[in-house]
KEVEXZA-611709 format. One record per residue (C-alpha): residue number from 1; residue in three letters; x, y, z. Coordinates in steps of 0.001 Angstrom, whole numbers, plus 500000, padded with zeros to 6 digits. Layout:
<nodes>
NUM  ala  X  Y  Z
...
</nodes>
This chain:
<nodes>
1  unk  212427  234013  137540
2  unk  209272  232956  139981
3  unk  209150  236471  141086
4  unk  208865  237359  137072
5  unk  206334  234562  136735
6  unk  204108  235308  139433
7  unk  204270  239179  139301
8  unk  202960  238764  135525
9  unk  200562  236148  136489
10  unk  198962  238644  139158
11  unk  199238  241259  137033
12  unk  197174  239366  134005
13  unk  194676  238046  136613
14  unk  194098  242257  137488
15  unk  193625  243299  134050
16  unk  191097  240716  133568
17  unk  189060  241038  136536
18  unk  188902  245212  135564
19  unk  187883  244554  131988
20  unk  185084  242076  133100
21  unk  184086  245362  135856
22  unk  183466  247597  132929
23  unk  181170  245932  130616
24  unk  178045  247421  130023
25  unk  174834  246402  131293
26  unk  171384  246920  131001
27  unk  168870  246265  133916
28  unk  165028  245061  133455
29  unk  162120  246572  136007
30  unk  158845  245453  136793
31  unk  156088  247772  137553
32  unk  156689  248109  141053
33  unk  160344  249130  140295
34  unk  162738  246206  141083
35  unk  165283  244564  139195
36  unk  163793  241381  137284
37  unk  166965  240910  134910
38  unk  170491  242244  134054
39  unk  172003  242142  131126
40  unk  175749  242447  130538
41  unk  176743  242919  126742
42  unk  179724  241740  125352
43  unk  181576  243700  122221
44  unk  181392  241789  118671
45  unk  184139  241567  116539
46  unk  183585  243199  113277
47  unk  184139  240361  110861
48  unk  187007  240730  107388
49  unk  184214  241342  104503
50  unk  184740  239545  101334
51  unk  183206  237605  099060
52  unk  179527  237160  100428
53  unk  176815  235034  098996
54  unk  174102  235331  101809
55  unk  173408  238551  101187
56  unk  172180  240472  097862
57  unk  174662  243002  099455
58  unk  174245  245758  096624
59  unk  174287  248699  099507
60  unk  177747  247604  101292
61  unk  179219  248121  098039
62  unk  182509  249919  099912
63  unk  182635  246879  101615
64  unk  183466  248411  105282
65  unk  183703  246239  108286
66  unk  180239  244828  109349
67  unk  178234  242784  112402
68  unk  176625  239915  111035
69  unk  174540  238188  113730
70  unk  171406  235283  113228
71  unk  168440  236837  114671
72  unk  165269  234511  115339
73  unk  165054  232719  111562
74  unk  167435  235849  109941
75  unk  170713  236793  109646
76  unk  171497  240604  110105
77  unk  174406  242775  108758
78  unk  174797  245505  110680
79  unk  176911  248859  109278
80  unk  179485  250393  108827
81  unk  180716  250096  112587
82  unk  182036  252504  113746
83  unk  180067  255089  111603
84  unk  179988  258590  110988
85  unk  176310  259142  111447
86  unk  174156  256336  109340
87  unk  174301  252940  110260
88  unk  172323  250534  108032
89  unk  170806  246557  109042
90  unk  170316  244722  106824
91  unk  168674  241237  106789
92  unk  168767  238312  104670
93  unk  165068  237670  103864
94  unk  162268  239652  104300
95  unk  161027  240779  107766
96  unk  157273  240850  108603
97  unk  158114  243298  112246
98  unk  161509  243814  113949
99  unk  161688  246393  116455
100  unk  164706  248017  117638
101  unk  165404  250564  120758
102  unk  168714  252637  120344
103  unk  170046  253693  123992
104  unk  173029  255578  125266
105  unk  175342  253346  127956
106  unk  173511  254697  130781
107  unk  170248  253324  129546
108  unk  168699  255902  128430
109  unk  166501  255432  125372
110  unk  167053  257693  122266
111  unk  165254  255660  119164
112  unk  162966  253244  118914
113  unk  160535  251526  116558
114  unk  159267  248921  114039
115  unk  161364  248231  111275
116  unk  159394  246017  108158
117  unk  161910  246057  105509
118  unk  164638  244011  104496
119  unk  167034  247369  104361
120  unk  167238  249713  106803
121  unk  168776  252757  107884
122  unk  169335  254787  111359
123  unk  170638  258376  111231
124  unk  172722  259132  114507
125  unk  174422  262322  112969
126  unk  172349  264044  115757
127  unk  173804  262047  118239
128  unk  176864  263233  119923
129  unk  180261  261018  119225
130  unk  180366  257624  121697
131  unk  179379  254368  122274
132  unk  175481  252795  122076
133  unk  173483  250332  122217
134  unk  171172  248883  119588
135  unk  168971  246148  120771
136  unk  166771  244224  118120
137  unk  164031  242059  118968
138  unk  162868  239921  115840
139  unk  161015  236144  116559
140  unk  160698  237052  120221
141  unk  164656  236750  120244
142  unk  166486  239838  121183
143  unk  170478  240621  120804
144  unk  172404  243932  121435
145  unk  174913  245737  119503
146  unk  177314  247752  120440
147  unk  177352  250860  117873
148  unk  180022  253440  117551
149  unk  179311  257019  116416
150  unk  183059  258926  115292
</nodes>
């Protein structure tokens, strides 16, 4: 039975240690090239919609599995996720300048811009099916997303 216990203890402590290798991450470079900050993002659970009174949620009337995230002074719904092309953000009071950067996993940037309304949409459908990142930047406070294109 110790044989059982430690052979699945070992075996748990692996699996860990290789799912903490493969996270993403994002590097930062000054102008003369070197590494000034590393990011490593972390997957977000899609949370059970329902019933929700923070949002005049008239667009997520399908009610699909959404992000929802506080951002500098705003909350931000983020959806659906995984999506089949459009993914829409959506914040709970109006925005005066958020920009957002849309990259592959390698880094490599694809979108990016100012957003100034309240809803907004991205169109990926040109984007082939994977795994990206959306990083928003709103009250000089900036979070990442993980967004999934079927």
């Amino acid at each position: 039975m110790q044989k059982f216990t430690l052979s699945f203890f070992v075996l748990f402590v692996t699996v860990a240690c290789i799912a903490q290798g493969n996270l993403p991450r994002t590097y930062d470079y000054d102008n003369a090239g070197n590494r000034i900050l590393r990011t490593t993002l972390t997957m977000r659970q899609a949370v059970a919609t329902g019933a929700d009174t923070s949002f005049a949620d008239v667009s997520n009337s399908k009610q699909e599995p959404y992000y929802e995230e506080a951002i500098g002074e705003n909350n931000v719904k983020i959806y659906p996720n995984p999506t089949k092309g459009m993914v829409t953000l959506q914040f709970d009071k109006p925005v005066k300048t958020v920009l957002f950067r849309l990259s592959d996993l390698s880094g490599k940037l694809l979108l990016d811009g100012t957003i100034t309304i309240s809803i907004f949409t991205l169109d990926l459908s040109r984007y082939e099916n994977g795994v990206y990142l959306l990083t928003l930047t709103l009250d000089g406070q900036t979070d990442t997303w993980k967004i999934i294109k079927q």
